[in-house]
C-alpha positions as CSV (number, residue, x, y, z in Angstrom):
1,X,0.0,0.0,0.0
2,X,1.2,3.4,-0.6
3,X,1.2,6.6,1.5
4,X,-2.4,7.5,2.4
5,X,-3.9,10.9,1.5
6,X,-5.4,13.4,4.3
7,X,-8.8,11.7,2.7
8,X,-7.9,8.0,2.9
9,X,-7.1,8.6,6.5
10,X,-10.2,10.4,7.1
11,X,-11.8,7.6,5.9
12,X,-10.1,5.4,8.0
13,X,-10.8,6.6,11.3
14,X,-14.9,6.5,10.5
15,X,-13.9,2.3,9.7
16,X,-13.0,1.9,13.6
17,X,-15.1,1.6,16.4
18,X,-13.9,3.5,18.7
19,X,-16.0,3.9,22.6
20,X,-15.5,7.5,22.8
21,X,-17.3,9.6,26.1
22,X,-17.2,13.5,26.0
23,X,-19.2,16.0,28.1
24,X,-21.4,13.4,29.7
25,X,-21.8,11.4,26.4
26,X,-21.5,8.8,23.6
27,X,-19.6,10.0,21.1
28,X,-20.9,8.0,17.9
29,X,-19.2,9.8,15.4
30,X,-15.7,10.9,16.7
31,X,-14.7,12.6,13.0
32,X,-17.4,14.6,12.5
33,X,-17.8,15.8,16.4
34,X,-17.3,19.9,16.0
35,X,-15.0,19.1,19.0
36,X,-13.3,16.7,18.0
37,X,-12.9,17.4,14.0
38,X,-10.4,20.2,14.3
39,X,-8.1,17.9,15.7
40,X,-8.0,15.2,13.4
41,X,-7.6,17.7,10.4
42,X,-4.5,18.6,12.1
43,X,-3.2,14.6,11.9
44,X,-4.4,15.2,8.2
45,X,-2.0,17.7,7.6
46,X,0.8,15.4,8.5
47,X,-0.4,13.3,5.5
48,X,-1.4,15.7,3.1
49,X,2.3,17.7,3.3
50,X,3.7,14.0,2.7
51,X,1.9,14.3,-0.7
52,X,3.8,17.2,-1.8
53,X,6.4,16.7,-4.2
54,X,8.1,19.7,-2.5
55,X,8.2,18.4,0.8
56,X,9.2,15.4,0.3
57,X,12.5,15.5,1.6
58,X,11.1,16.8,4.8
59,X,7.9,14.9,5.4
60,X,9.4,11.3,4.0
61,X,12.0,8.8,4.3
62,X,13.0,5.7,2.9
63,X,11.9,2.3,5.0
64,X,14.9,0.7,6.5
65,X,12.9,-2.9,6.3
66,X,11.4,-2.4,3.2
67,X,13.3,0.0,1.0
68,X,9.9,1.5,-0.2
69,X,9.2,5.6,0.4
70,X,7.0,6.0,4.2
71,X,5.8,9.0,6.0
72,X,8.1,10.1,7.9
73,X,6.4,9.8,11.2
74,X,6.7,5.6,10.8
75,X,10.1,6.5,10.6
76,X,13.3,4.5,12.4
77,X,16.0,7.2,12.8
78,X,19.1,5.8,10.3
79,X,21.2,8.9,10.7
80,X,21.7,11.9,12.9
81,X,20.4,13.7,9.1
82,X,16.7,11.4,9.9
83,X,16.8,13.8,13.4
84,X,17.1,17.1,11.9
85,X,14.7,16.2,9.1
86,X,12.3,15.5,12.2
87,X,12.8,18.4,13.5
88,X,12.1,20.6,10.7
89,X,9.0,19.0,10.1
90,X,7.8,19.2,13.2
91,X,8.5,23.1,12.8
92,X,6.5,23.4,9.7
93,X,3.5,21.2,10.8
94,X,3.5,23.6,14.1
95,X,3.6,26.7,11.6
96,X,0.9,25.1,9.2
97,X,-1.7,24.0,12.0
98,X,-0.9,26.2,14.6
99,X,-1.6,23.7,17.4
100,X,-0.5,20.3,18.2
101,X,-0.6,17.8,15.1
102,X,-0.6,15.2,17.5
103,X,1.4,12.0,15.6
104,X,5.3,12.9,16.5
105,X,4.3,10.7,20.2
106,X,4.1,7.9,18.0
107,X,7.1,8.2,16.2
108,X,9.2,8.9,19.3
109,X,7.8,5.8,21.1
110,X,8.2,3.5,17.7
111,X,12.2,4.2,17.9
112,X,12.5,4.1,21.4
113,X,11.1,0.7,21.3
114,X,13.3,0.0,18.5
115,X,16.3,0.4,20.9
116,X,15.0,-1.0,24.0
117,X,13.5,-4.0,22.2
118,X,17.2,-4.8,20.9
119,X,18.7,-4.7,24.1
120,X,16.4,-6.9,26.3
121,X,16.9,-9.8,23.3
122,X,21.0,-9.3,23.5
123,X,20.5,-9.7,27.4
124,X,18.0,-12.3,27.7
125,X,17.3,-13.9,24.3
126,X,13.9,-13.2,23.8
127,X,12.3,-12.2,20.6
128,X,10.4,-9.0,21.1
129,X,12.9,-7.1,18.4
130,X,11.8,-9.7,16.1
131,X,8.3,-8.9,17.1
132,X,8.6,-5.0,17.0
133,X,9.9,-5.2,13.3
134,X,7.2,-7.2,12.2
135,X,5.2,-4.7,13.8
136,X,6.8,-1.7,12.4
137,X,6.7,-3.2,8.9
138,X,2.7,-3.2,9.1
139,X,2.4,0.3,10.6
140,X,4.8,1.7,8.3
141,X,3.0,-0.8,4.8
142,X,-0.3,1.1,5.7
143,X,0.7,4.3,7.1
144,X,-1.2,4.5,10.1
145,X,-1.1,7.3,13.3
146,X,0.3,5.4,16.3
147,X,-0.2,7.0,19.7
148,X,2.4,6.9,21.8
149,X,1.0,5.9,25.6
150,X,3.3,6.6,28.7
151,X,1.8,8.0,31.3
152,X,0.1,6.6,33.9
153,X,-2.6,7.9,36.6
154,X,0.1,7.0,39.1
155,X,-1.7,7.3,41.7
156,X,-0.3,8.2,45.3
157,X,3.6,9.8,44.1
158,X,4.9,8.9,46.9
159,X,4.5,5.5,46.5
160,X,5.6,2.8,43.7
161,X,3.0,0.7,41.8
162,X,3.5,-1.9,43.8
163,X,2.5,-0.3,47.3
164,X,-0.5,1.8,45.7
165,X,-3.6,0.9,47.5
166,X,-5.6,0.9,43.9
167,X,-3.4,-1.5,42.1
168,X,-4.8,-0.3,38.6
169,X,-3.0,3.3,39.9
170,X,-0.2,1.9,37.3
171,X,-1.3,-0.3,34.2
172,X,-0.2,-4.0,35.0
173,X,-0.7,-7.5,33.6
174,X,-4.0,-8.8,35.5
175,X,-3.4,-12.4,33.5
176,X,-0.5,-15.0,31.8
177,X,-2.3,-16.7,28.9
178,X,-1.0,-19.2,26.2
179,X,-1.6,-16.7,23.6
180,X,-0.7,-13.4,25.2
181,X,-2.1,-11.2,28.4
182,X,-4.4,-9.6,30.1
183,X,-4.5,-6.1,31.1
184,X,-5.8,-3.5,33.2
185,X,-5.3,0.4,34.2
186,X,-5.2,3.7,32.4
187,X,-3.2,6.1,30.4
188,X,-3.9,10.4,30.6
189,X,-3.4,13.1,29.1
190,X,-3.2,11.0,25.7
191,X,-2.9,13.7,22.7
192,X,-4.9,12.8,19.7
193,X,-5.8,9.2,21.1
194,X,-9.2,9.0,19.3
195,X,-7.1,10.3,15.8
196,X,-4.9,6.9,15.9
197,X,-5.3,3.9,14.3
198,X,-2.8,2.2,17.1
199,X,-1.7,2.7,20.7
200,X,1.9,2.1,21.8
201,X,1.6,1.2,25.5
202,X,5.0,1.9,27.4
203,X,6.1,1.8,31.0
204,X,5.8,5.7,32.6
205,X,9.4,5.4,35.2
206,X,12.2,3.1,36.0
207,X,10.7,0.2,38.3
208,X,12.1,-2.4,40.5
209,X,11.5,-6.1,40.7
210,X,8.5,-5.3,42.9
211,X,7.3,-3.8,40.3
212,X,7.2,-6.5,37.4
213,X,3.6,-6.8,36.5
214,X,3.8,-3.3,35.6
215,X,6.7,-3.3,33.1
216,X,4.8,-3.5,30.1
217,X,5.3,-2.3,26.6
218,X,2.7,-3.6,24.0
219,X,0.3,-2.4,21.0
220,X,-3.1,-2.8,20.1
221,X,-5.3,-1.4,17.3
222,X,-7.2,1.9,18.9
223,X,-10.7,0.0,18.6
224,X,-9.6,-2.8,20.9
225,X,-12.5,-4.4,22.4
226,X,-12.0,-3.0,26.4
227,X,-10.3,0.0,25.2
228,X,-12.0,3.0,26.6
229,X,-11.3,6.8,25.5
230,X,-13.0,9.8,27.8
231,X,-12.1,13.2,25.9
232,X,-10.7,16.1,28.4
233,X,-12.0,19.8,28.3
234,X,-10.2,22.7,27.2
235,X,-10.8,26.0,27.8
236,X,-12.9,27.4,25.1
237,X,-13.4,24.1,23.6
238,X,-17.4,24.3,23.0
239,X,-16.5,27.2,20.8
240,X,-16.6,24.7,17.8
241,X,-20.1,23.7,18.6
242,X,-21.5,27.3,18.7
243,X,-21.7,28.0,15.0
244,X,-19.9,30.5,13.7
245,X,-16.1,30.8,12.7
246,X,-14.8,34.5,14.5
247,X,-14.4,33.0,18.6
248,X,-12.9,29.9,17.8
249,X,-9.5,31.6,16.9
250,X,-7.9,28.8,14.7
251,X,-10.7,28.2,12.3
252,X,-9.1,24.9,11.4
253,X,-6.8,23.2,13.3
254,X,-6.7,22.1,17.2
255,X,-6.2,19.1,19.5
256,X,-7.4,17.3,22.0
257,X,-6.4,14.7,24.7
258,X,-8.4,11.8,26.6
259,X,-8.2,9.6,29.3
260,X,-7.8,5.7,27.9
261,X,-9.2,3.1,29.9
262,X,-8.1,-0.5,29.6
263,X,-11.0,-2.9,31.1
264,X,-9.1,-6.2,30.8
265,X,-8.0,-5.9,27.5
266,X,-6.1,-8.9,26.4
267,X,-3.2,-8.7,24.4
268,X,-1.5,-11.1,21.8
269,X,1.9,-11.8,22.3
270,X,2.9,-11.4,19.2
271,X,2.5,-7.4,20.1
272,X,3.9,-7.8,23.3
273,X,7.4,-6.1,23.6
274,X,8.1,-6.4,27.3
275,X,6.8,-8.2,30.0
276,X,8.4,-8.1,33.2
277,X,12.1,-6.9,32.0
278,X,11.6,-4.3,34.9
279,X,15.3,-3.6,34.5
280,X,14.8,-2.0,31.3
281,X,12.2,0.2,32.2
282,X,14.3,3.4,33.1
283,X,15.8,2.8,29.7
284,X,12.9,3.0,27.6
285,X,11.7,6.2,29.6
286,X,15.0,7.9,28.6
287,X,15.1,7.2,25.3
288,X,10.9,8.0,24.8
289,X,11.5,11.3,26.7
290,X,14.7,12.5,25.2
291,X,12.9,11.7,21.6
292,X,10.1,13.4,23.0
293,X,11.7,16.3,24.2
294,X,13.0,17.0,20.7
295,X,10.4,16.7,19.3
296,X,9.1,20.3,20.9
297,X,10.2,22.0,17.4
298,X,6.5,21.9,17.1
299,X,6.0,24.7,19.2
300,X,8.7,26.5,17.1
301,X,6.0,26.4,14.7
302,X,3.2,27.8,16.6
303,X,5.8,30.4,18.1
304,X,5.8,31.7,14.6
305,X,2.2,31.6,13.9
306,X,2.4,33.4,17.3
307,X,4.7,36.1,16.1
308,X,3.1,36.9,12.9
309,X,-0.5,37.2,15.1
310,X,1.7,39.7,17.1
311,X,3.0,41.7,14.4
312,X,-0.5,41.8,12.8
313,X,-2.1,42.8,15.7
314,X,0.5,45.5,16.1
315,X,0.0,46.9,12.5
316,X,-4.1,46.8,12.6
317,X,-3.8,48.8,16.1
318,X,-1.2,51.1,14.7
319,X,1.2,50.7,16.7
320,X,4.0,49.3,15.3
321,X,6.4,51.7,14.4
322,X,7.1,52.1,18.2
323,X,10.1,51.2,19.4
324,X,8.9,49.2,22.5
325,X,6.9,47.3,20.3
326,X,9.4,46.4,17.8
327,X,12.1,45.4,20.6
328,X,9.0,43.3,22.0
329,X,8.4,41.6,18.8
330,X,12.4,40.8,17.8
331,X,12.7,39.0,21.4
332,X,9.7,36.8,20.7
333,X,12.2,36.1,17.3
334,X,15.0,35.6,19.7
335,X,13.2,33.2,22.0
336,X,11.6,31.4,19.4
337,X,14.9,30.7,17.1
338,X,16.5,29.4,20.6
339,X,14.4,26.9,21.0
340,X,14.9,25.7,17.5
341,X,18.6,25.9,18.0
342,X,18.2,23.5,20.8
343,X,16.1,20.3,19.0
344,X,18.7,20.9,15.6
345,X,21.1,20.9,18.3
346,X,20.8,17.7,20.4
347,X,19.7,16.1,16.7
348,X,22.9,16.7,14.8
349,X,24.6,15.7,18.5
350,X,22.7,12.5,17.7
351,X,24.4,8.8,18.2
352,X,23.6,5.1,16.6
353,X,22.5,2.6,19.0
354,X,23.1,-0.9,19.2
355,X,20.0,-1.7,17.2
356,X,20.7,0.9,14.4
357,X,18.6,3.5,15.6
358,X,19.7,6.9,16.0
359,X,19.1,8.4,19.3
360,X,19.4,12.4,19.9
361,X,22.0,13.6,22.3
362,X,19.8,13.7,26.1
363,X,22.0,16.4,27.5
364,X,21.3,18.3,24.7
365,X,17.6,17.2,24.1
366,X,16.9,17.8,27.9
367,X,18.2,21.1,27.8
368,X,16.3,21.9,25.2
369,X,12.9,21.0,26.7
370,X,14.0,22.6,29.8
371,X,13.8,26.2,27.8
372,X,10.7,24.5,26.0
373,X,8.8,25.1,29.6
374,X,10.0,29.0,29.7
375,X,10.5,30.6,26.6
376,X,6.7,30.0,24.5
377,X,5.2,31.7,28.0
378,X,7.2,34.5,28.0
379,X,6.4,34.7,24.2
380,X,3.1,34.3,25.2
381,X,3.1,37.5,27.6
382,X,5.3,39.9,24.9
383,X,1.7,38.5,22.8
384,X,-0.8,39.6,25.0
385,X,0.8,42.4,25.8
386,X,1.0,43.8,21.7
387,X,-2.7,43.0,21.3
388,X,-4.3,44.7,24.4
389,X,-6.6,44.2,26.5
390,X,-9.9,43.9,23.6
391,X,-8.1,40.5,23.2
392,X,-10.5,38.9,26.1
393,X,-13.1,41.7,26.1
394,X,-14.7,41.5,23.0
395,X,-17.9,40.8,22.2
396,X,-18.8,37.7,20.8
397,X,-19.0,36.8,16.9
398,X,-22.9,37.0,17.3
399,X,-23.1,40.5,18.9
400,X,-20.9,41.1,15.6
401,X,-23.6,40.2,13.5
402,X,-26.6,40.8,15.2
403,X,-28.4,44.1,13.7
404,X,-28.7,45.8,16.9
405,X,-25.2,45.6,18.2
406,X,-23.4,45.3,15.2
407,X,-23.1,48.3,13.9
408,X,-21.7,49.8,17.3
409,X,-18.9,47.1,17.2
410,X,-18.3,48.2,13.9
411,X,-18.0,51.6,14.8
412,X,-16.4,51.8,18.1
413,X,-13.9,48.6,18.2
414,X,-12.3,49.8,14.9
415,X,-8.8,51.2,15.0
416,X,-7.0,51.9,11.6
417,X,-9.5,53.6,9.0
418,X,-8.6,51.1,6.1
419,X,-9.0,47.8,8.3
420,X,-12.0,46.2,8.7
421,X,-13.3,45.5,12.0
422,X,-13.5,42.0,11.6
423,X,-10.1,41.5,10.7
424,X,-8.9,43.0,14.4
425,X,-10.8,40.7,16.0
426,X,-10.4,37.6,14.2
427,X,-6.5,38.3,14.6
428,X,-7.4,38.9,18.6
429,X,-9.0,35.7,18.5
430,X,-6.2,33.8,17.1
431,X,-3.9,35.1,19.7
432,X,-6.3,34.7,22.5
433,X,-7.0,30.8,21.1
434,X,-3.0,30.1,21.4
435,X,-2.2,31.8,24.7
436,X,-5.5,31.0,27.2
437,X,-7.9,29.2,24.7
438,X,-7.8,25.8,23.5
439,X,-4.2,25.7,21.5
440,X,-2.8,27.0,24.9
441,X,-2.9,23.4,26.1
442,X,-0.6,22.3,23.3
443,X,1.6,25.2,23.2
444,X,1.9,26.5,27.3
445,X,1.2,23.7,29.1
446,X,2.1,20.6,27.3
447,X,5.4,23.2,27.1
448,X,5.6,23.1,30.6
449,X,4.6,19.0,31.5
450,X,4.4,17.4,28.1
451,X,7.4,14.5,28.0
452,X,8.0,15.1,31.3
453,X,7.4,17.9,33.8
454,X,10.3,20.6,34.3
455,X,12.2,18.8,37.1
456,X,12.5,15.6,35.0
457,X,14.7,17.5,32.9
458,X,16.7,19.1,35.8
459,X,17.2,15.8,37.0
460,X,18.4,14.5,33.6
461,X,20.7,17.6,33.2
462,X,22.4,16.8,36.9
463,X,22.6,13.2,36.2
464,X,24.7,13.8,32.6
465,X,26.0,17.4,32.9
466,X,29.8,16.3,33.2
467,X,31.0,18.0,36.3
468,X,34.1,15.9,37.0
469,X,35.6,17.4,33.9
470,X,34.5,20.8,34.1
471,X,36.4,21.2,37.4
472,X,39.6,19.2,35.9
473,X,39.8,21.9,33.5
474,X,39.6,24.1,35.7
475,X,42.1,22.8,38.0
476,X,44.2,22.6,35.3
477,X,44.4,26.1,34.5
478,X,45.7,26.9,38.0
479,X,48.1,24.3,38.1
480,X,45.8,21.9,40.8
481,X,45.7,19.5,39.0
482,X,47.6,16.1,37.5
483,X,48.3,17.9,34.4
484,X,50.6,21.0,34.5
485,X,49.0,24.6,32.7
486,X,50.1,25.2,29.1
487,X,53.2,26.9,29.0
């Protein structure tokens, strides 16, 4: 099978039978919910740009197992050149949806899998490398959206799954069959769950032997039978089912996460990857969340849809020729081209593994995630502060039409003579959407907690920030230590 079109996957989704619940509901028809819909036209995107001869460098690569062209996002990193492509694409996906397209969780967890796979056959001869290619081969032969699943409920923090007094806190093996297991528990905060056609189940922190039932890693098709999704709010999100275009912001793209619920679901072991190697566990988080972590060019993206809101806004409010204004709009530049410094960064700082893969320098990747949960919310404020306060004062898109009110909107919220009313506000609305409305869960805070909460990184950063040779060099220049200073 070739690459699908944004159609063909469209089509897909409506084949599966997914048991969706949102606002106290069924959902019967996840692709046409006016909720829901804006977020899988943003996993379109990632397959219509594939279609584009002119992307193609970018948005596809050449199958390892199969030699034949893939979307990118099925993609096993060969080279530290597959990391930067990813990285780029993740930029212009963020710039051409301005929100969270939602598939790059899959791809992270399909190559960290990859790697730990590899390593738990070299150490204890099992086959689930074998099994994971086999795997890979059929996601990548019909080019499907994989999500990514790490993170537990968890539970009481304090304790480890073992201990918790609800044993589902942690998603464990509830049953040992002949022909695979049987499991139960939960995974949140699942971005575009409902949009896949598979889920990539994966251990959420390093675990002891205690712990063994709970050191999974395993896939299923989405429309497993036992496989629950419940859709979470965001703020504004009933915009879409008002009618209307103006108040929703981003008139065509957003997200959307879900709680998914596995009610003894059993799984196959032929999709079973680990089961029980609790030693690898800490492994397989490092390499997801360093893969992950890179992957936050996206928000470089919607940085620059950000921007060019900002500068709009700035230019319909006549305001920016001021100087304050312009030094406001070239840091939200500054800020924005750092962060893509860091993901080309800990990419081209990239290394092979012992299964082939390519893995992204995690120094360098945690670093970069690190400025990931500072730098889009101080863009975010320089935003807000360009475009005023009408931004979250305005009347609605029905006062705007209504023939009453209307005409004093018209006349009173307009600032430049030669732009139209409307055009303020739809720009107000965009930048209102992407810093408090619904894209501000995708670009503040999944910034802030997405692939790990701020102190993950800080503890990552302690644990591989070389400090032993910092002060040797230091030493050295003082004559301290074994080596003598240059003379």
């Amino acid at each position: 099978m070739t690459m699908m079109t944004a159609e063909q996957y469209e089509e897909s989704l409506r084949k599966l039978k997914l048991a969706v619940y949102m606002l106290g509901r069924r959902v019967e028809n996840p692709v046409d919910d006016p909720i829901i819909r804006p977020s899988m036209k943003a996993v379109a995107m990632t397959y219509e740009l594939a279609q584009r001869p002119e992307l193609e460098e970018i948005m596809t690569a050449t199958s390892h197992i199969s030699g034949r062209k893939i979307n990118r996002f099925t993609h096993i990193h060969q080279s530290t050149g597959d990391l930067l492509k990813k990285s780029k694409m993740g930029r212009l996906l963020g710039r051409e949806t301005g929100c969270c397209f939602q598939r790059c969780v899959g791809m992270d967890a399909l190559n960290a899998v990859s790697i730990v796979s590899h390593n738990i056959d070299a150490k204890w001869g099992t086959e689930y490398n074998k099994r994971f290619l086999k795997y890979l081969e059929y996601v990548q032969e019909h080019d499907l959206t994989v999500d990514g699943a790490m993170t537990d409920t968890k539970g009481d923090r304090s304790l480890p799954p073992h201990k918790q007094p609800d044993p589902d806190a942690f998603l464990r093996v509830v049953e040992r069959r002949k022909d695979g297991i049987v499991v139960r528990g939960a995974k949140a905060h699942q971005t575009g769950a409902v949009n896949s056609h598979e889920i990539l189940v994966m251990p959420t922190l390093s675990m002891r032997e205690e712990d063994r039932e709970y050191a999974l890693c395993f896939a299923l098709p989405s429309d497993a039978e036992g496989i629950l999704y419940i859709i979470g709010r965001q703020s504004c999100d009933t915009r879409k089912s008002e009618g209307g275009m103006l108040d929703q912001g981003n008139l065509l793209f957003g997200g959307h996460e879900a709680l998914v619920v596995f009610e003894d679901v059993f799984v196959p072991w032929e999709r079973v990857f680990m089961c029980g190697e609790f030693e690898f566990t800490g492994e397989l988080v490092e390499k997801f969340a360093a893969y992950h972590r890179q992957s936050y060019a996206c928000k470089v993206g919607v940085g620059d849809v950000l921007i060019g809101a900002a500068q709009i806004a700035a230019e319909y409010n006549g305001v920016d020729k001021a100087s304050h204004v312009k030094d406001k709009i070239i840091e939200m530049n500054h800020l924005n081209e750092t962060l893509y410094c860091g993901c080309l960064a800990c990419a081209s700082e990239g290394n092979r593994e012992q299964s082939g893969t390519y893995c992204v320098d995690i120094l360098l990747a945690n670093v970069h995630k690190q400025n990931v949960t500072r730098f889009p919310y101080e863009i975010a404020r320089l935003a807000q502060d360009i475009a005023g306060g009408l931004m979250v004062t305005m009347p609605s898109e029905k006062d705007l039409r209504s023939p009453k009110t209307g005409i004093l909107i018209e006349k009173y919220l307009r600032a430049k003579s030669d732009v139209p009313t409307e055009h303020r506000l739809r720009i107000l609305r965009l930048i209102e959407n992407l810093t408090l409305g619904s894209a501000a869960v995708g670009y503040l805070t999944e910034s802030m907690h997405g692939a790990g909460s701020p102190q993950a990184q800080r503890i990552m950063i302690s644990r591989m920030a070389d400090l032993e040779e910092k002060q040797r060099a230091a030493k050295r220049l003082v004559g301290l230590g074994d080596e003598s200073p240059v003379k």
